[in-house]
Structures are given as structure tokens and as C-alpha cells.
N, C-alpha and C positions, 0 to 999 in steps of 0.2 A: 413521404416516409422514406429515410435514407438507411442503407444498413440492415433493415429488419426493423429501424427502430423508430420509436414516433417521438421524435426529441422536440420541447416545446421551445418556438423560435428564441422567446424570451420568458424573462422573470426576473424578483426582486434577487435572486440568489441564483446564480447559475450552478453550483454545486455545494453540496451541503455533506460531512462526512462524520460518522458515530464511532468514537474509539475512546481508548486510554493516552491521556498525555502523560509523556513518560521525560524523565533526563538521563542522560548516559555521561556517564565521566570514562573520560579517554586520556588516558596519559601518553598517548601518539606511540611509536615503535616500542616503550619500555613495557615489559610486561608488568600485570598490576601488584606481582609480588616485591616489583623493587621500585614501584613508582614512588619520589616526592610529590611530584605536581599532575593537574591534569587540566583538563578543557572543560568545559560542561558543554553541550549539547542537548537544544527540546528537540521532540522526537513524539513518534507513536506511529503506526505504520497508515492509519485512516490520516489520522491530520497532519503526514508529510504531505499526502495528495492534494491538501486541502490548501497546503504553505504552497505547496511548487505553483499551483493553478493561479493561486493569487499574485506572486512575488514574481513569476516571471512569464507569466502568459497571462497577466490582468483581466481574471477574470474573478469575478465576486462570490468568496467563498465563505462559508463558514464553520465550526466545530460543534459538536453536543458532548460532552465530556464531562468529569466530575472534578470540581478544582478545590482544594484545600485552605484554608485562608492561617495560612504561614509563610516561612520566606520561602522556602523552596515552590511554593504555591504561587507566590509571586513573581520569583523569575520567570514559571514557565510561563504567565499569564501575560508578563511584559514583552515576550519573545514572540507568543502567540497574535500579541495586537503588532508586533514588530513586523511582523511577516503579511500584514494587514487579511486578518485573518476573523473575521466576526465570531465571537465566541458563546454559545449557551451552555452554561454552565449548571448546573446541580452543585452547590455550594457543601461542604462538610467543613466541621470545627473541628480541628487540630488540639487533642484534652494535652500537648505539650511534653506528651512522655514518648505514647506510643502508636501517636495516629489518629484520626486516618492518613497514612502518607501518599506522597508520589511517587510512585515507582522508581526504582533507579538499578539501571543497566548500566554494567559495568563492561569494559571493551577497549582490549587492546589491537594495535592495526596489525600486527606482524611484520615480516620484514622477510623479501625473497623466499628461503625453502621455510622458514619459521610462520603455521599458520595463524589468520587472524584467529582470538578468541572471545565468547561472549557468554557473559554470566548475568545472571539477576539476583534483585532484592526487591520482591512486589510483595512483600511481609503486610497485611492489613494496608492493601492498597485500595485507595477511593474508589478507583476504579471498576474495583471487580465487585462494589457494591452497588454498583446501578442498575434498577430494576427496573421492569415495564410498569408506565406509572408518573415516573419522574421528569420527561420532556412534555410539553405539550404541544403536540405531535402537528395539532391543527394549525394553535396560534404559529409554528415554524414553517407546514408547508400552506400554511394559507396566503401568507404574502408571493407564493409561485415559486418553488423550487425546480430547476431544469433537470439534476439529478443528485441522488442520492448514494452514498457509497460507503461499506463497512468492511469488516474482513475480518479473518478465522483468529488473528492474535486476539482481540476484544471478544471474541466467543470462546473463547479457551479462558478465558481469567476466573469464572465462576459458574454456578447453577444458574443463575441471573442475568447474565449478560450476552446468552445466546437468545432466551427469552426475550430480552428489548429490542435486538436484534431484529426479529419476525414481526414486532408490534410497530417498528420506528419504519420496516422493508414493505408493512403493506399499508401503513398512510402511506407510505412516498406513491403508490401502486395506485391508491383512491386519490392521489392530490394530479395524478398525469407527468410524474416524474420516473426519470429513466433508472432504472435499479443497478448499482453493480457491488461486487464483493470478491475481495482478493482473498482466496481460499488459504494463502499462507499459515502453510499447516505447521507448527512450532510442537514436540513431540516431548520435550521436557515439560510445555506447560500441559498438556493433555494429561499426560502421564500422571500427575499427582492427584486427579480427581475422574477417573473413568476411561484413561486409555483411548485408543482406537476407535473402540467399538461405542462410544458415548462420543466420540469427535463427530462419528458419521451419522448417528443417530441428530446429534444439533444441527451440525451445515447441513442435511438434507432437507429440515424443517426452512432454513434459512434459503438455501435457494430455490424452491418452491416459488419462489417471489423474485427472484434476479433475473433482468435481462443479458448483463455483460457481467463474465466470469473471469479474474485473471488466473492462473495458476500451471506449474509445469506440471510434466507429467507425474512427480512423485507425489505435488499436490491431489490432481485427480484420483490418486491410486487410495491416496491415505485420506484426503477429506472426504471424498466423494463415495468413497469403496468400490469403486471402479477397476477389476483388472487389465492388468497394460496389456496388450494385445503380442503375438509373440514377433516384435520387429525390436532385432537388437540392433541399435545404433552404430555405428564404426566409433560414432565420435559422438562427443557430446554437443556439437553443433548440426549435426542432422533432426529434420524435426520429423522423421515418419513415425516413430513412439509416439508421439503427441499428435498428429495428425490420426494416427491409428486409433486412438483412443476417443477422437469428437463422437463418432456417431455412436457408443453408447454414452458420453454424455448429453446427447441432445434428444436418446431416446428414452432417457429417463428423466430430460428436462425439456420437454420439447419448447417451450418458452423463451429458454435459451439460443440467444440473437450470435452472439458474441464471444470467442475464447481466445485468451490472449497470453502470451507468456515471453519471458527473456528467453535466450540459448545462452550458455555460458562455457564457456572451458578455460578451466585453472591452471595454467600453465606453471604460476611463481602467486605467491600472495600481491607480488606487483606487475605482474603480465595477464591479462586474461586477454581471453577471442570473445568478441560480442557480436551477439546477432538478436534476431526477435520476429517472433511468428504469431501470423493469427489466423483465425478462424471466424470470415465476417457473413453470415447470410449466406451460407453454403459453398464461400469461394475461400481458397487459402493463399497465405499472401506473408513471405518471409523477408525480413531487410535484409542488406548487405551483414559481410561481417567486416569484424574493424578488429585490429588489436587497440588495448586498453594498454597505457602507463597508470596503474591504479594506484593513487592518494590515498583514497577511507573510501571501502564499497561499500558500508554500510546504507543504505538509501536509493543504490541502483535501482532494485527492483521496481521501488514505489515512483523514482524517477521517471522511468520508462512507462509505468501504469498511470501517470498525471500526463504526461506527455504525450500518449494515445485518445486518453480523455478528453484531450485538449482538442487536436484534432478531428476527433466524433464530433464534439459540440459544436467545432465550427466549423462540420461540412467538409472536412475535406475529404478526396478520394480517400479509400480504405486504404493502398499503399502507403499514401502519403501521410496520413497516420499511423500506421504501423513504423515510418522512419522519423517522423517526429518523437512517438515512444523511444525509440531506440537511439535517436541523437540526445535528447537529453539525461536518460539514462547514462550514455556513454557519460555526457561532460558532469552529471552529478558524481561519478567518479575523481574527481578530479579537486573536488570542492573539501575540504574537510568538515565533518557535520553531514547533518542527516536529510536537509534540506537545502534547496538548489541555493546557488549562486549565481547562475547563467541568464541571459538575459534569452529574449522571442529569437532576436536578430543571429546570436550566436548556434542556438539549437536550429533556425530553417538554416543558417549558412550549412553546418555540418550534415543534415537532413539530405542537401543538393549533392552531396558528396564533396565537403571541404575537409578542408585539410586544417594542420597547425602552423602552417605559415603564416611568419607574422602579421598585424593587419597594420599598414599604415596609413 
């Protein structure tokens, strides 16, 4: 047992992740009032982790999602096997007017002092109609899943989907798979159906069953209901707030092995300072910090939480997982799109402390 954790050496499916596939159209620096054209981008904050793991640290992932059978249903579906990504899907008919659709996030990058902006359109989205019920829980982790992984956007979509949540987190529990859930607390989508106080009421039900937790400290404060301890940071790269706040996360989840999160400070929408702290088995353990040239940060965070994952799974020291999180994180910056472009070689070079000099 490494970590706190009992990760199983192998299985048919080394990570398995439960959310909404989503597309985001990105018309790059124009904002979207004077956009002609844009990008499309799949996306969804569980099945970025589930693309990075597969696509550039080859390890054998898969999706449980709800897919639509139209085009937009198709792109994301050819993009999902594109990223070699196993998909179980919950099938909905498209009646051709009004749904059930795919989600579609809307996002412009910004540019120096102008910030990035990000809106939605999850109007009768498939997604937030997935109830407990709909996977079969056995037939996925009976062929051996190593771990499991969900997060607080896909529990904010409906009354339903923090529910399959709890039902999908305790097979993985009874199958001897490793739990995690990025509390990524999103406060526009709470907001429309019970606020706060029904956020915390769901993810406590849901981490009751989690061994590894990702989330910063505003996550803690707001998913968890957890108050932040009285440590005011200088900077938003210190992590004693967050260090401050484990041990009543771990006293009210004593289960809890694992807390992980980015540091960030925004300097310009295209400079930030990056670092990344965690909390493994009672010991704390922060990466270097780095300045970011940032492209589209959309997908850091999940970057940085695939890329720690990565490292759990295969053993390695806690530091050195903690800077593999953080080096891919960094270079998912850098990528346009939501999911990596980077290869193993590239994230350990940066990991040892590399640089941008050129490789020839």
C-alpha cells in the first residue's frame, strides 16, 4: 500500500471517469459578440482526465456519459475514440427540434489586461438526465477497473446526477477501485437549482466514498462547507490556506488519503505563476513555481489532476507526482483545446526542471 492507498497493480481499464461530454466553440482572442468563426473543442471536465491519461501517458481509459445520436453527437463521439478513449454511453434520440442536446460552452481566450470569458448553453442537456440506473455498474467494473473518477460540474447539472454519482463511487468501492473527485465547484450552475447549501448537501453524500480529493481552497470552503482557517495568504501562490484547511477535511472525511490542488496567480490573461500542492498520507508536498506564456487555460486544472493521477498509478514518489501534475498542467496551457497535446517525454523532461530550449 502506497500513499494511504491500495491501488490495484493492474486491470482491464486502468481509469474509468463519470461526467457530461460537452463542446465549446472558441473563436480564439475575438470575443463571441463580434465573432465570424470559431474552433470546436470536446471537452467535459471527468473525460478531459480520461483523454490526457490515455493520449499522452497511455494508459487505458474509459468514459460513462450520455451521447445523442445527431451530428453534434457524433463529432464528440469521433473525437472521444480520437483521443483513444473507451466509451459507455446511455444512448438518447435527438426528436430534431429540441433535444436532447450536447452541451455547448461558449469561450473566448482574452487577451493581456482583457479577461478570459465563459458562458453556457446546457438547455435540455442529455447529460443532466443520467440517473442511477443507467450504467451497469458490475458489467464495467467487473472486467477490473484500477480507478475511478467524477467531479462537482457533473453533480451540479441536475437532481440525478449527483445521485449516480454515489451509486457509480460505491461499486467502484465494492469492485477495489481507487475513488477520486475533483470538487470543481462551478457557482452559476448550482445557483439555478439550490445554491450552496444543496451543493454541500450532494458532494458530502459523494465524498463519503472518495479516497483522493482534488480541489483549492475556495473549492473546500464552498463544496465541502468547510471554513478556511484564519491564514491570509500574501500571495496567491502560498499554500498555508489550504494546508490550513486538511485537517478539517480529513476530520470529517477521515477516508480521505489524498488533497490535491493547482496554486495560480493571474498576473495578465497570458502570464500567470504556476505551482501545485498536495496533501498525501499526512505529509505536504508543493512543486516548484514556473511562469506560464498562456495560449487557452481552459483544461489546466484537469491537466495537472490527469497528470498526478498518472503518477499515483504508476508508483511514483509523491513529489514526483505532484511535478508531473504540474508539468503537464503547465504545458496543457500551451495547447489550444481542452485536452493535452503533450507527449510522457515532454511532461518528465519539464517535471526534472526543463526548460523551452529548443530540442534538437
Amino acid at each position: 500500500m502506497k500513499y494511504g492507498l491500495n491501488i490495484r497493480p493492474e486491470g482491464a481499464l486502468d481509469f474509468v471517469s463519470l461526467g457530461a461530454l460537452i463542446h465549446r466553440l472558441d473563436p480564439g482572442i475575438i470575443p463571441f459578440r463580434k465573432a465570424t468563426e470559431c474552433q470546436i473543442h470536446v471537452s467535459g471536465g471527468e473525460f478531459n482526465c480520461a483523454a490526457n491519461l490515455a493520449d499522452c501517458f497511455g494508459l487505458k481509459t474509459g468514459i460513462c456519459s450520455a451521447m445523442v445520436n445527431y451530428p453534434i453527437g457524433d463529432l464528440i463521439a469521433e473525437r472521444v475514440k480520437a483521443m483513444g478513449v473507451k466509451p459507455f454511453y446511455k444512448q438518447f434520440k435527438h426528436n430534431g427540434v429540441n433535444g436532447p442536446n450536447m452541451a455547448t460552452v461558449y469561450s473566448d481566450r482574452g487577451l493581456g489586461v482583457r479577461a478570459p470569458v465563459v458562458f453556457y448553453n446546457r438547455s435540455h442537456e442529455a447529460g443532466a438526465l443520467l440517473k442511477p440506473g443507467d450504467f451497469n455498474w458490475k458489467e464495467i467494473f467487473g472486467q477490473g477497473v484500477r480507478w475511478f473518477h467524477s467531479g462537482g460540474i457533473f453533480a451540479a447539472l441536475s437532481e440525478t446526477t449527483g445521485e449516480l454519482i454515489v451509486e457509480a463511487m460505491q461499486a467502484a468501492k465494492e469492485a477495489g477501485a481507487i475513488t477520486s473527485f475533483d470538487l470543481n465547484y462551478r457557482a452559476k450552475l448550482w445557483n439555478i437549482w439550490g445554491g450552496a447549501e444543496k451543493a454541500v448537501s450532494v458532494i458530502e453524500r459523494i465524498v463519503k466514498n472518495v479516497d483522493v480529493l482534488v480541489g483549492n481552497e475556495e473549492d473546500l470552503q464552498l463544496g465541502l462547507g468547510i471554513p478556511g482557517p484564519e491564514v491570509h495568504s500574501k500571495s496567491k501562490l502560498d499554500p498555508s490556506t489550504f494546508f490550513g484547511m486538511i485537517g478539517d477535511v480529513v476530520k470529517k472525511y477521515p477516508q480521505v488519503k489524498v488533497v490535491a490542488t493547482t496554486l495560480r496567480e493571474v498576473h495578465s490573461t497570458n502570464h500567470h505563476s504556476w505551482s501545485a500542492v498536495a496533501w498525501i498520507d499526512g505529509e505536504t508536498y508543493t512543486a516548484p513555481t514556473c511562469e506560464l506564456n498562456i495560449l487557452d487555460r481552459v483544461g489546466g486544472g484537469d491537466g495537472f489532476a490527469s497528470g498526478f493521477f498518472y503518477g499515483l498509478l504508476s508508483g511514483e514518489e509523491p513529489m514526483e507526482a505532484v511535478k508531473l501534475g504540474w508539468a503537464h498542467g503547465a504545458l496543457l496551457t500551451t495547447f489550444p483545446g481542452d485536452t493535452t497535446m503533450a507527449t510522457v517525454d515532454q511532461v518528465r523532461a519539464f517535471a526534472k526542471g526543463g526548460s523551452a530550449r529548443i530540442q534538437r
